[in-house]
N, C-alpha and C positions, 0 to 999 in steps of 0.2 A: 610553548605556543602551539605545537600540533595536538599536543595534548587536548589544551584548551578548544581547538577547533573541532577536536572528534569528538568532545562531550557537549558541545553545543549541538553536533547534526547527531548522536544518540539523544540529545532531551527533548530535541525536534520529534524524531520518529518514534519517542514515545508519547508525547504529545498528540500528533494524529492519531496515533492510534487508541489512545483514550477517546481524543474527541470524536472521533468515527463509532465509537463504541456508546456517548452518550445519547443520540439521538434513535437509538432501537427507540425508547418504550416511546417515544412520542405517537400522534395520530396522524401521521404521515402514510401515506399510501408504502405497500410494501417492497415495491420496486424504486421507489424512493429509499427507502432505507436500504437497500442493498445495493443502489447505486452509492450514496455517502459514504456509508461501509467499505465497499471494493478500492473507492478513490482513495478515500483516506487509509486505508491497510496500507493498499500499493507504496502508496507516499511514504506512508513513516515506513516501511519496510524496506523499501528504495533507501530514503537518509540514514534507515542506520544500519544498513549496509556501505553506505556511503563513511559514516564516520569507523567503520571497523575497519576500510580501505585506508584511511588515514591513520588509524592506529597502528595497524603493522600493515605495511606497503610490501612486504617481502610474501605474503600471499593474495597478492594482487591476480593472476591467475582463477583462483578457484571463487575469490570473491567479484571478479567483474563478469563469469558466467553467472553468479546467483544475481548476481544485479540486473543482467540483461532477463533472467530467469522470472524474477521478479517479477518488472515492468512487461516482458510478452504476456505470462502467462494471468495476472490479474488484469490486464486489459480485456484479452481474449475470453478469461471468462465471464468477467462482468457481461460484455459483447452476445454471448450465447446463452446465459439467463432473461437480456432481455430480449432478446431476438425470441427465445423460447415462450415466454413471458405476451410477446404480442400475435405470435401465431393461435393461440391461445383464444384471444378475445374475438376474433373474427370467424363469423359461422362459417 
């Protein structure tokens, strides 16, 4: 059963992360696409970190620092590209 649940949250975060990756070549503005991109990375990167905690729980330790690792730092920089992004546009 645990098995089964950590390869459900790994086909999850590979999942986002394909579909975050589909929507580059569209005609979507580029801060758009790198907003999609950031959320969906984080996400599937978050789950399957998540299912590699359920796979072996005995390095719980160094995988709930990459998790929280994760989730700060792909926040933060999405946050700073577009903050970077709209200082930009403004004479």
């Amino acid at each position: 059963m645990r098995l089964t649940v950590s390869l459900v949250f790994l086909g999850l975060g590979l999942f986002f992360w394909i579909w975050g990756t589909l929507w580059l070549p569209g005609r979507k503005t580029l801060l758009w696409k790198i907003h999609v991109l950031g959320v969906s990375d984080s996400l599937g990167s978050a789950l399957i970190i998540v299912g590699l905690l359920i796979r072996s729980p005995e390095n719980w330790a160094a995988l709930t620092l990459a998790l929280i690792s994760v989730i700060f730092w792909g926040t933060s920089f999405g946050f700073v590209i577009a903050r970077g992004a709209g200082s930009r546009r403004q004479p």
